[in-house]
TORLO-599466 format. One record per atom (N, C-alpha, C): x, z, y; atom name; residue in one letter. Coordinates in steps of 0.1 Angstrom, whole numbers, plus 5000, padded with zeros to 4 digits. Layout:
<atoms>
     c1     c3     c2   atomo   residuo
      X      Z      Y      CA         A
...
</atoms>
This chain:
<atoms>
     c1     c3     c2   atomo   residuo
   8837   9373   9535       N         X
   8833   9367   9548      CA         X
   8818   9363   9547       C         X
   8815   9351   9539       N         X
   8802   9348   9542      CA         X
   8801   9348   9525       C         X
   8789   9357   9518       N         X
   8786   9355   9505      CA         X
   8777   9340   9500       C         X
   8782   9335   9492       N         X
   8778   9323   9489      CA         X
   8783   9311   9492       C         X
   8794   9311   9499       N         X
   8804   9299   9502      CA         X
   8819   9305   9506       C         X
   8816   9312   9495       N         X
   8838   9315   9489      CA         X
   8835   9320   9476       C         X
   8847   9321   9474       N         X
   8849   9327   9456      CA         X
   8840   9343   9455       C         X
   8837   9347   9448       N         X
   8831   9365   9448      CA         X
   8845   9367   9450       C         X
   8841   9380   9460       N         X
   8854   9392   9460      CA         X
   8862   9384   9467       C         X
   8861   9376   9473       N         X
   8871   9367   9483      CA         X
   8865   9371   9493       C         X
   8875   9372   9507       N         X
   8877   9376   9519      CA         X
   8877   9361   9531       C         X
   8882   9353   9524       N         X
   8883   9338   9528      CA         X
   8872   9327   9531       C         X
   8865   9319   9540       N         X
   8860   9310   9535      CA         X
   8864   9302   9529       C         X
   8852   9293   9525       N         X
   8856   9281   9511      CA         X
   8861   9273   9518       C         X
   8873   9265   9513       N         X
   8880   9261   9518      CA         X
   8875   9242   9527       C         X
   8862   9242   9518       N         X
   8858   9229   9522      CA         X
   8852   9230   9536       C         X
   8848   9244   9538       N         X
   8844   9249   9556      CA         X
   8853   9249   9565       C         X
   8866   9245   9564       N         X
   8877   9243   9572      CA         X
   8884   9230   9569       C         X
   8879   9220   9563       N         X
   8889   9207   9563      CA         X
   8879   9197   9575       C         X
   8884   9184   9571       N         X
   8880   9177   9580      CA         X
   8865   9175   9584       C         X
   8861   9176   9594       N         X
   8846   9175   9599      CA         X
   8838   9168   9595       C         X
   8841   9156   9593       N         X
   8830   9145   9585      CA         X
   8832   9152   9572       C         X
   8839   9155   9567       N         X
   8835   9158   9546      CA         X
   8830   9170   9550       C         X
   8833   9184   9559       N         X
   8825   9192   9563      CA         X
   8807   9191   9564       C         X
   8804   9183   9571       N         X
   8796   9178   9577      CA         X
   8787   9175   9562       C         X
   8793   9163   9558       N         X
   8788   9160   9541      CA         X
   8782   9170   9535       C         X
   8789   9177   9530       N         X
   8791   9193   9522      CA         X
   8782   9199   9531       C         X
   8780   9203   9537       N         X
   8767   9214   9546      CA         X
   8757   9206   9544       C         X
   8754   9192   9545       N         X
   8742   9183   9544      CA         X
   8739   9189   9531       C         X
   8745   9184   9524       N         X
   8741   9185   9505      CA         X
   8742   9198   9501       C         X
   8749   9207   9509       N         X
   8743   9223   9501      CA         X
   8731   9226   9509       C         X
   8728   9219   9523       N         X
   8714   9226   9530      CA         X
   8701   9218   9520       C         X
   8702   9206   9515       N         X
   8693   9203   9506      CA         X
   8690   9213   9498       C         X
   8702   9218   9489       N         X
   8700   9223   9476      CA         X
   8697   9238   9479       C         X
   8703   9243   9486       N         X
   8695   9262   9494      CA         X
   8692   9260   9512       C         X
   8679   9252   9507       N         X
   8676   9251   9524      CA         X
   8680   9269   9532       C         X
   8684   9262   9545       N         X
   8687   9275   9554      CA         X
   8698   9283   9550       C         X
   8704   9284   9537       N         X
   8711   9298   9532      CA         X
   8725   9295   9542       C         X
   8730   9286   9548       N         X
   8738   9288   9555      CA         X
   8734   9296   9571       C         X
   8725   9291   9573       N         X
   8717   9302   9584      CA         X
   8717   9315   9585       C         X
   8712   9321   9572       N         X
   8709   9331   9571      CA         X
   8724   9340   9567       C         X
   8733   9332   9567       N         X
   8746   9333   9564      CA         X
   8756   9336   9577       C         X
   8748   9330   9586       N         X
   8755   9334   9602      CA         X
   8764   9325   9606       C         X
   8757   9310   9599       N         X
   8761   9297   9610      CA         X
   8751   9295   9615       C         X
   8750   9290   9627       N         X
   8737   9288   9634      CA         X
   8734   9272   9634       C         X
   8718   9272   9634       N         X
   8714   9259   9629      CA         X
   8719   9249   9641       C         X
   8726   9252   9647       N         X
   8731   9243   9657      CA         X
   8741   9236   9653       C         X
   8752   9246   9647       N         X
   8765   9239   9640      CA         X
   8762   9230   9631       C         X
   8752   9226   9621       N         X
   8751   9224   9610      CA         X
   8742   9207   9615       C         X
   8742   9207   9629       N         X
   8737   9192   9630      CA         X
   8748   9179   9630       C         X
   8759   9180   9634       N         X
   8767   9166   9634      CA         X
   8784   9173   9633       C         X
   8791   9159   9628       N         X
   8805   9170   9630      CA         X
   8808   9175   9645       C         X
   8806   9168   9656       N         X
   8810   9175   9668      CA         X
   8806   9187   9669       C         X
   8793   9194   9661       N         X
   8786   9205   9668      CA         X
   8791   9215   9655       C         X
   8796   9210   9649       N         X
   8802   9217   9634      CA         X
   8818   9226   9642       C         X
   8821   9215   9649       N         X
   8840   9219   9652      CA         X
   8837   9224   9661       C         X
   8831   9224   9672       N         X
   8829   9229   9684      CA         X
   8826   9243   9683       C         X
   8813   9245   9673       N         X
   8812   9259   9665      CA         X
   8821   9268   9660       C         X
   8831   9262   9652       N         X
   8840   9265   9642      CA         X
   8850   9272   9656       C         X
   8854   9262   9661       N         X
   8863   9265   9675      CA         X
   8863   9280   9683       C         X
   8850   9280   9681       N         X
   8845   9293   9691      CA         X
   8844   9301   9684       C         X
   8850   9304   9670       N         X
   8850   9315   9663      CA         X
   8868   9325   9664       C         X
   8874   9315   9668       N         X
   8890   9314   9671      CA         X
   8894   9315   9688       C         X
   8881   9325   9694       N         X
   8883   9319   9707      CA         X
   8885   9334   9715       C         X
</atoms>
């Protein structure tokens, strides 16, 4: 799905991109420190990645 946030050769996201929004939220903060943007470039958009509402809201509209 997205290289760099699932296992290699996995078809799944990581599983911490689908649990609760606030630890979501956490986890995207602290990996966007550590590879600024690489979730961007990944094909979340820097909109999702600002608060949990705009994280689930995003997430939502992928199932839509």
């Amino acid at each position: 799905m997205k290289p760099g946030v699932h296992s290699p050769g996995s078809t799944s996201p990581a599983p911490w991109l689908l649990g609760d929004d606030t630890f979501v939220h956490a986890h995207n903060t602290a990996y966007e420190r550590v590879y600024p943007r690489a979730l961007e470039r990944l094909g979340t958009p820097h909109h999702a990645l600002s608060d949990e509402q705009a994280w689930s809201a995003w997430l939502h509209t992928l199932h839509t």
